[in-house]
N, C-alpha and C positions, 0 to 999 in steps of 0.2 A: 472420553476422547478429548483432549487438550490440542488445539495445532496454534501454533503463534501465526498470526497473516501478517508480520513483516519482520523480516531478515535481512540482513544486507552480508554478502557475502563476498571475497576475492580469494587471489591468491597470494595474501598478507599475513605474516603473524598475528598482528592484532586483529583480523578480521576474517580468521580463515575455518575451512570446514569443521574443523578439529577443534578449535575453541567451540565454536557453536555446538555439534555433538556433546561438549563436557557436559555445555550450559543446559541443553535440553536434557541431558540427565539428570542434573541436579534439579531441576525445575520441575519432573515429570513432562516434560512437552513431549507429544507422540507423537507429533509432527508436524513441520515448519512449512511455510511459503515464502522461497528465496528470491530477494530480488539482488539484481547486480551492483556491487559494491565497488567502493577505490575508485568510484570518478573524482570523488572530493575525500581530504583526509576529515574523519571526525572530530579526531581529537583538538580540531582546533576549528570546531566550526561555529562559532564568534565571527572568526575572522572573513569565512564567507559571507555571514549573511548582512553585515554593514560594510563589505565590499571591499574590503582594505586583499582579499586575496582571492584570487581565479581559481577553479577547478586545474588540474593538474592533468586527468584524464577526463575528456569529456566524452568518450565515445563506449561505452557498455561492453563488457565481457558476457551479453549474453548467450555464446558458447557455454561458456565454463558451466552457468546456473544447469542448461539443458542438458549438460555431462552427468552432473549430480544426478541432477531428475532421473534420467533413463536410468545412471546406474542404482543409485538408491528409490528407489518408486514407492517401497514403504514408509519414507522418512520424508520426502522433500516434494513440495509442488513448487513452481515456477514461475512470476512475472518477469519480459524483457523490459527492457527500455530501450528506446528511440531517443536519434538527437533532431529534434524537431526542425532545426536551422538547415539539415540538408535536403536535397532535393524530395519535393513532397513525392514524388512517385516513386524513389526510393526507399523512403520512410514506411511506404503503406504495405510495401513487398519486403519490406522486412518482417513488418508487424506479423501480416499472414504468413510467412515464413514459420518463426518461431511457435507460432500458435498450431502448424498444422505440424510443425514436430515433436508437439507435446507440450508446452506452456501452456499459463491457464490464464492470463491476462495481460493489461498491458500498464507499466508504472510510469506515467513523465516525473518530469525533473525540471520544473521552472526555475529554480534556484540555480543548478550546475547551468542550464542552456538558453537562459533569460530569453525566454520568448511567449505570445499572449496564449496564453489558452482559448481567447476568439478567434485566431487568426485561422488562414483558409486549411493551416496543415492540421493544426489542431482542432479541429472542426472534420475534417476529412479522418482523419485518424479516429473520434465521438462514432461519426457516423457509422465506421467499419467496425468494431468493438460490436455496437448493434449489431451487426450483419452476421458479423461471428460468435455473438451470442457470448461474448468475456466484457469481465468487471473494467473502468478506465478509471484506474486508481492513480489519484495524484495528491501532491502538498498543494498547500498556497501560503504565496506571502504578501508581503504590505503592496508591493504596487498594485495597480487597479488591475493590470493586464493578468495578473493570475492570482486574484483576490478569491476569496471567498464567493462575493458577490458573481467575479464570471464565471467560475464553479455553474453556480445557480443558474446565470443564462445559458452555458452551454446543455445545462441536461433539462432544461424548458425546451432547446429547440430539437433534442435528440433524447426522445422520450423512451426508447425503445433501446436507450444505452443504462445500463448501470454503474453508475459513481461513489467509489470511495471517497472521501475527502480523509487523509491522513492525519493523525496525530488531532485527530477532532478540529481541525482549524488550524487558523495563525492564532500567535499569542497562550496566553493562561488559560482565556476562556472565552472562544469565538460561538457566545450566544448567536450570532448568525449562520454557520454551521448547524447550530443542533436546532434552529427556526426551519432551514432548510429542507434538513432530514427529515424531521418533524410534517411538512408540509408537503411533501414531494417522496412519491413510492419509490424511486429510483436514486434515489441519495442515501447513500450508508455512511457511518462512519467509523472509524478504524481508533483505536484506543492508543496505542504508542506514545511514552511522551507525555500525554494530558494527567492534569490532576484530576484527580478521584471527584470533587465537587462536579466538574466536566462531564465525567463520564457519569458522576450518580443523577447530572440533570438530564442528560441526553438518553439516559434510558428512560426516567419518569416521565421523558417528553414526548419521545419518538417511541418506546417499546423496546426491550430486548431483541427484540427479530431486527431492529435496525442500527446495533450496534456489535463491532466486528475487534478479539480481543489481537492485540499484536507489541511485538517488543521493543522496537525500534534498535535489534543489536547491533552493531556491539555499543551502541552510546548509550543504548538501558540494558539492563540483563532480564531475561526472561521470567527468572523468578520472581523480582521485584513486583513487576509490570502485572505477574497474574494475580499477585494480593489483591490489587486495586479490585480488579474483577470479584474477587473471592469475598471480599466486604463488603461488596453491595449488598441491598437489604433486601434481596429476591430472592425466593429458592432457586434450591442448584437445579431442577429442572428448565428454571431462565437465562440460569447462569450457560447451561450447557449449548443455546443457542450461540452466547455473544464468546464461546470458546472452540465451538467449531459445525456448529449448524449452519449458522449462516455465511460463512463463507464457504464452504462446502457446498451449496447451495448455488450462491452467485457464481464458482466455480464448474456448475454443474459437474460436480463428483461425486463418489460416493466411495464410503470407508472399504479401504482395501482395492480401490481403485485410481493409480497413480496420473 
């Protein structure tokens, strides 16, 4: 069993169900975990992240991902997104929203919604994730407000949450990610994106049980991204964690159950 734990999906030619289904055929991937796509275009995502251009949509089509899910339950699990800037009690009843309609977690977006990862809503948002027993998977980048490092304070103070950190960190190689993971039960990290030295140190460091495999489509293609995995120097019964044990796992699912 192969599942990619990060998708981005819309209703875009370049980024749409149909391309991904090719990809996951071609890839063998038996099945995806979709988060919501086309708030930011990729092909030109330089231009967001030294700020020369704004999201275009900043508000999540998690409708659409939850369509997919119900309709296809064999192929697709589901993270929404939240815009953390709107009113926090709207935020929190969205999140349980979509989770008690069948999502399996929740993804921010500090990049599209510049906002801290300390702050009261993203703190409140940590806390419910606990409560509801889903993964709070998110990026980070250079500012301090959603660094790596507040990563790290927020799941010190919310132990009883589980955290992905996406794309193994900021940068090539955010040794402070895989210190984290490494040190802390509740920090995973998600493979998309990172070079293979990343991901072959973050398993010798943290273990296979704490590394989670994913694509980052359409900017990576699924097949590329699972080589990385597949050259590591573990057997494929370690391999089979960081390809869909352990996010199956943090998702509390189980194969054949959407």
């Amino acid at each position: 069993m192969i599942i990619d734990g990060h998708a981005h999906i819309a209703e875009m030619p370049y980024i749409s169900v149909d391309k991904l289904r090719k990809t996951m055929k071609e890839a063998n991937i038996d099945r995806t975990v979709l988060f919501p796509g086309g708030m930011v275009d990729v092909r030109k995502m330089t231009n967001y992240v030294i700020g020369k251009d704004k999201p275009e949509k900043p508000e999540a089509n998690n409708d659409y991902v939850l369509s997919l899910v119900k309709e296809y339950p064999e192929l697709y699990y589901g993270f929404c997104n939240v815009n953390v800037n709107n009113k926090s009690e709207k935020v929190l009843e969205q999140l349980e929203y979509y989770i008690k309609q069948g999502l399996h977690g929740l993804k921010m977006a500090p990049m599209v919604h510049q906002f801290s990862l300390l702050g009261k809503t993203s703190k409140a948002l940590a806390d419910l994730c606990g409560q509801l027993d889903i993964p709070f998977y998110t990026h980070t980048i250079f500012p301090a407000s959603a660094s790596t490092s507040a990563v790290g304070k927020l799941a010190s103070e919310f132990k009883d949450t589980t955290f992905i950190i996406g794309h193994m960190g900021f940068g090539p190689m955010d040794i402070e990610a895989i210190e984290l993971s490494s040190s802390m039960e509740n920090v995973y990290l998600e493979t998309s994106s990172a070079n293979y030295l990343a991901i072959e140190t973050a398993v010798e460091k943290c273990g296979h049980e704490k590394v989670i495999y994913g694509s980052e489509f359409p900017l990576s293609d699924p097949y590329v991204e699972k080589v990385k995995i597949e050259r590591l120097p573990i057997s494929d019964d370690k391999k089979d964690y960081i390809f869909s044990k352990n996010i199956l796992r943090l998702m509390k699912s189980e194969v054949g159950v959407g």
